[in-house]
C-alpha positions as CSV (number, residue, x, y, z in Angstrom):
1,X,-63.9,2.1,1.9
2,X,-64.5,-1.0,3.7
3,X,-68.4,-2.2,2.4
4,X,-68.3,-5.4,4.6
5,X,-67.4,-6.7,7.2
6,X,-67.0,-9.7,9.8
7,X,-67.8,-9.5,13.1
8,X,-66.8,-11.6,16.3
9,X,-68.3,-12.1,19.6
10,X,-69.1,-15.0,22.0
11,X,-72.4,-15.5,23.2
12,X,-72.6,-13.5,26.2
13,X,-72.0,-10.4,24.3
14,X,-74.4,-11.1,20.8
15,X,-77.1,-8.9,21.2
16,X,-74.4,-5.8,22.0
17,X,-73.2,-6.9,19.0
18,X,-76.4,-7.0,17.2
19,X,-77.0,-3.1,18.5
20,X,-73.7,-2.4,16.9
21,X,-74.2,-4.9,13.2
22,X,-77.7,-2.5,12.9
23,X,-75.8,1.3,13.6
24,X,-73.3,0.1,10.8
25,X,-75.9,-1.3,8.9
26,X,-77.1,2.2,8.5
27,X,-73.7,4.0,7.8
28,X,-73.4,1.6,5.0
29,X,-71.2,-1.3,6.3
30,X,-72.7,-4.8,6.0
31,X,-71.8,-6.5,9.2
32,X,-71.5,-10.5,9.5
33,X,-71.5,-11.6,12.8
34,X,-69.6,-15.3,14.1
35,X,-70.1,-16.1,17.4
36,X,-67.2,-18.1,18.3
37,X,-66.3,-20.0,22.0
38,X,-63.6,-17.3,22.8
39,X,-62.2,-14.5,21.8
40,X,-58.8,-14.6,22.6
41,X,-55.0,-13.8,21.7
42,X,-55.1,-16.8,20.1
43,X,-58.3,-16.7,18.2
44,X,-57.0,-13.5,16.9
45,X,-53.9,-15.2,15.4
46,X,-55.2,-17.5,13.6
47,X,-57.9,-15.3,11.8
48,X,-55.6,-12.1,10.9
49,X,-57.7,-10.7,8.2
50,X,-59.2,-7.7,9.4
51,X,-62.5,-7.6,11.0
52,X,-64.4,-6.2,14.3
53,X,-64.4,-7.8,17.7
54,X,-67.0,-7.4,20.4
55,X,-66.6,-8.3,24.2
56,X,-66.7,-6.5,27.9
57,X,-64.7,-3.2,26.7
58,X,-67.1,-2.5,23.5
59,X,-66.3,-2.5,20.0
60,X,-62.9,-3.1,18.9
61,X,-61.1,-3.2,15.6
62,X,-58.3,-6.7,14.6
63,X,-56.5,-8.2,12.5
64,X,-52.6,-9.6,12.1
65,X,-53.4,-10.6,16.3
66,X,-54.2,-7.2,17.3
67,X,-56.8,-5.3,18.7
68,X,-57.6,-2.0,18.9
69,X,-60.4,0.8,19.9
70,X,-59.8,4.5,20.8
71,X,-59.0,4.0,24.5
72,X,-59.2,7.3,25.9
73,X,-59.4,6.2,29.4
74,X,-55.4,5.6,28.9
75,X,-55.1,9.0,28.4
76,X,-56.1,10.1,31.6
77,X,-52.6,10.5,33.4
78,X,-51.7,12.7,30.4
79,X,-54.6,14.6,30.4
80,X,-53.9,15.0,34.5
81,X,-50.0,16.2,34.2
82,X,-49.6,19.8,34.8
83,X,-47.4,20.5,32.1
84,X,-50.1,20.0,29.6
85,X,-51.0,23.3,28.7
86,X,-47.4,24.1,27.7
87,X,-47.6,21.7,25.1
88,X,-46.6,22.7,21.7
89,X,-50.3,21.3,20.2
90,X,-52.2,24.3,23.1
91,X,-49.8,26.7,22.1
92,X,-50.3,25.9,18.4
93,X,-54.1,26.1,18.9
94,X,-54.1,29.2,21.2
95,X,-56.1,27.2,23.9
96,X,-55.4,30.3,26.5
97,X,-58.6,31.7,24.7
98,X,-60.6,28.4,25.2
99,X,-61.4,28.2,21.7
100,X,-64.5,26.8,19.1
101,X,-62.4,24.1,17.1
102,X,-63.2,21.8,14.3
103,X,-60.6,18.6,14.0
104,X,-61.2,17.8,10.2
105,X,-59.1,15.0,10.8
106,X,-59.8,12.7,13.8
107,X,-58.3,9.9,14.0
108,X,-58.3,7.8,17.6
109,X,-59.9,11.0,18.5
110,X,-56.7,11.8,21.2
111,X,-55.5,14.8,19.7
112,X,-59.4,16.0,20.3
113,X,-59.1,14.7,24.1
114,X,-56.7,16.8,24.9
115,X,-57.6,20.0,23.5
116,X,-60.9,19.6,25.2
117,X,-59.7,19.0,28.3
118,X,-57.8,22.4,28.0
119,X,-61.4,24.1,27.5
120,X,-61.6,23.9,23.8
121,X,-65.2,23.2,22.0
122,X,-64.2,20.1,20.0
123,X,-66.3,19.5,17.0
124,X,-64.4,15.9,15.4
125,X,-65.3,14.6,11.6
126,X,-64.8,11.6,10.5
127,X,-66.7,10.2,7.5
128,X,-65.2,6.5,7.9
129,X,-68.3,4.8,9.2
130,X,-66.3,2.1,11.4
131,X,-63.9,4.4,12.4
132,X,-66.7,7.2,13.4
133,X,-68.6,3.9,15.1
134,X,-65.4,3.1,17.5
135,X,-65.3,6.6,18.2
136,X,-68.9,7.0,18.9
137,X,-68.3,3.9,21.4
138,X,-65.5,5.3,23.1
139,X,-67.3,8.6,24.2
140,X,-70.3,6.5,25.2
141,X,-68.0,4.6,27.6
142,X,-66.0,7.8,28.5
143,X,-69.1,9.4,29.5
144,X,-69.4,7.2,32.1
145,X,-66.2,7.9,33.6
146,X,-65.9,10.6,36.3
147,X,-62.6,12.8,35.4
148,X,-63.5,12.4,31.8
149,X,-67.5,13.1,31.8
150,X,-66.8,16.9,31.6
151,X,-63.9,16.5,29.1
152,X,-66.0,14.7,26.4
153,X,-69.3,17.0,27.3
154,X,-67.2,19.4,25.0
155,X,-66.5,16.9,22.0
156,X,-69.0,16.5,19.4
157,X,-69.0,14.0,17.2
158,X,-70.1,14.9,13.3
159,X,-70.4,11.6,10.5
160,X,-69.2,13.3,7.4
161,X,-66.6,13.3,4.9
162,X,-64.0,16.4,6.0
163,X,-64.1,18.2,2.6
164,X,-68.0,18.2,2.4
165,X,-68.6,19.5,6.1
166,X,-66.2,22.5,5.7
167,X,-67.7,23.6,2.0
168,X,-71.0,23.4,4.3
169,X,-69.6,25.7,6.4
170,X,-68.3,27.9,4.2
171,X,-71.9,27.9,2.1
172,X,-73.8,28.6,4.9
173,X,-71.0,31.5,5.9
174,X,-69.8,29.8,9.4
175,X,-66.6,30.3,10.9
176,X,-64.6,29.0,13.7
177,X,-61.6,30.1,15.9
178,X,-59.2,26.8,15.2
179,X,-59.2,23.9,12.3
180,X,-57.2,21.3,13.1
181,X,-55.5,19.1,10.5
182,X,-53.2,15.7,11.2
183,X,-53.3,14.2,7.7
184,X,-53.1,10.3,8.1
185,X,-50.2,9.4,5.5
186,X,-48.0,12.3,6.1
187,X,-44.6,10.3,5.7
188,X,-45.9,9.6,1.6
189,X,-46.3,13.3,0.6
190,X,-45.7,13.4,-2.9
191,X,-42.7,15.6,-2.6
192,X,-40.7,13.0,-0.1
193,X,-38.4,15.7,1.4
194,X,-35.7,13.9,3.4
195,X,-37.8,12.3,5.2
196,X,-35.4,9.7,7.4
197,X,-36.6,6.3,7.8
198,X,-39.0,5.7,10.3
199,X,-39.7,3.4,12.7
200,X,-42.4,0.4,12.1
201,X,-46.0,2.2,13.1
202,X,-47.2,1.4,16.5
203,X,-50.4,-1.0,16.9
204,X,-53.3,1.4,16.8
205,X,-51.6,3.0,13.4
206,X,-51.3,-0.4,11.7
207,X,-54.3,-1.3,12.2
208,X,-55.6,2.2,11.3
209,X,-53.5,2.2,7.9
210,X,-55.2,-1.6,6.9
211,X,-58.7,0.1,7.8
212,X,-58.1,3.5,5.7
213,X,-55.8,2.8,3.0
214,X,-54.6,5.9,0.7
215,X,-57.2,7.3,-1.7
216,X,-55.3,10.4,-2.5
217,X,-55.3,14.1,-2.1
218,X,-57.6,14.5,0.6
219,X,-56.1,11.9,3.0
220,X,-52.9,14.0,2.5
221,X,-54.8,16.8,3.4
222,X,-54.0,19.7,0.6
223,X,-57.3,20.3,-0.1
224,X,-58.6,20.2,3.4
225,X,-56.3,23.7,4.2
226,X,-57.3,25.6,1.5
227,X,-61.0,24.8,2.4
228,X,-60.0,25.4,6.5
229,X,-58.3,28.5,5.8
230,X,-61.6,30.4,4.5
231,X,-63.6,29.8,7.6
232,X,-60.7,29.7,10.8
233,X,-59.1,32.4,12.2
234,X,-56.1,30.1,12.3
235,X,-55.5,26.4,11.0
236,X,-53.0,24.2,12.9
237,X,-51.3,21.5,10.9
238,X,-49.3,18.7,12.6
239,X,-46.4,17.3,10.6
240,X,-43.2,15.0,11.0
241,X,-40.4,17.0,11.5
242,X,-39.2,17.1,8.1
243,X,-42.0,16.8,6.0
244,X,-43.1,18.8,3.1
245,X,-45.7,21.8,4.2
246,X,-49.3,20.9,3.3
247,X,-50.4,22.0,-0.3
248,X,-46.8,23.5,-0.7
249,X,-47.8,26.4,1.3
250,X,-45.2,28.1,3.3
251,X,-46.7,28.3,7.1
252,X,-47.2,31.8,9.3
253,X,-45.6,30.5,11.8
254,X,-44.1,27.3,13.3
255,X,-43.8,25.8,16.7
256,X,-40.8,22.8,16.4
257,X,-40.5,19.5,18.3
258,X,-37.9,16.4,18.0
259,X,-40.2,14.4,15.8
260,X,-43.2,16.7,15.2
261,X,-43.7,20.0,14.4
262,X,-47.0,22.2,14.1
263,X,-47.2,24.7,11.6
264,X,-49.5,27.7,12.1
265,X,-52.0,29.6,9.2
266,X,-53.5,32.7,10.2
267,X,-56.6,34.5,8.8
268,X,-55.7,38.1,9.4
């Protein structure tokens, strides 16, 4: 887990930067910040190592020349198609019955978008503090957006490792209708079914992988279903195609796409 970490801004955009050094500050990340002349393509080029960026469009993770930060305001023309509630992730989570859910695994927080914006009561962990800070910035600025305002009213955001949240919840004897799980570094399951080659990660997962590098079980997610299945009345699991099955456990049911599949557990 990153413990420190640089910072850049220019000077028109240091005290935002300063508000965002002191919330990591108290999530445990020591925060450097350089104020440099410009931020640009080419500043980012020559300083690849990884680090945070701050200018007009909010917090932003780079490194290797890239940027990145959750945009949800590119998903809007998704969220807008009207084919979007026959996709195979709202009939995997049953979002006909406008359900409570719990994504243990959050990611760029898209997967959430979208099942929100079918209805669904989104609560999204995430217990890496930089990663749960972008995505604390991108609701902020989606909040301000008209068409996504009432989408991300239903998302809440919870700071906390996965694995401790739902043995909370299964102390304190809650349940929910739908537990989501899409295990970062699904492609390296221990088994390594034929898994063909794949192609080079797009931006936001490359920088995502350098940020959150593999610790083990729970990023593959094993433990996380056995802990989801004793509090949901189902648990959704999105995997490559060929894959292996999460903790080698044979699904209930299955819904199968060209690169992607969803495999189904029901509490009955």
């Amino acid at each position: 887990m990153v413990s420190e970490i640089r910072l850049f801004t220019e000077t028109a955009f240091f005290e935002k930067a300063q508000s965002y050094q002191s919330v990591l500050s108290l999530r445990g990340v020591l925060v450097n910040i350089e104020v440099i002349e410009k931020l640009n393509a080419r500043f980012l080029r020559l300083n690849p190592e990884i680090a945070l960026c701050v200018d007009e469009s909010g917090l932003s993770l780079c490194a290797n020349g890239m940027k990145m930060q959750p945009d949800w305001k590119a998903e809007i023309p998704r969220l807008k198609r009207a084919s979007l509630k026959s996709e195979m992730i709202a009939r995997a989570c049953n979002l006909s019955e406008k359900p409570q859910l719990l994504d243990a695994t959050a990611g760029l927080g898209h997967d959430s978008l979208l099942l929100a914006s079918l209805g669904a009561e989104v609560t999204l962990v995430e217990r890496h503090p930089i990663l749960f800070t972008l995505l604390e910035d991108s609701k902020a600025q989606a909040e301000n957006d008209p068409f996504l305002a009432k989408v991300v009213a239903r998302i809440h955001l919870v700071f906390s490792d996965s694995g401790d949240y739902l043995q909370q919840q299964i102390d304190q004897n809650n349940h929910v209708d739908v537990i989501y799980l899409d295990p970062m570094f699904p492609q390296r399951d221990q088994n390594q079914q034929a898994v063909k080659k794949q192609a080079q990660v797009k931006k936001q997962m490359q920088l995502l992988h350098l940020l959150l590098p593999e610790d083990g079980e729970m990023d593959l997610g094993d433990h996380l279903l056995v802990l989801a299945q004793d509090i949901a009345k189902r648990v959704v699991v999105k995997r490559p195609r060929l894959a292996v099955f999460l903790n080698d456990q044979q699904p209930n049911h299955q819904w199968q796409g060209d690169a992607c599949r969803f495999d189904a557990y029901f509490n009955v």
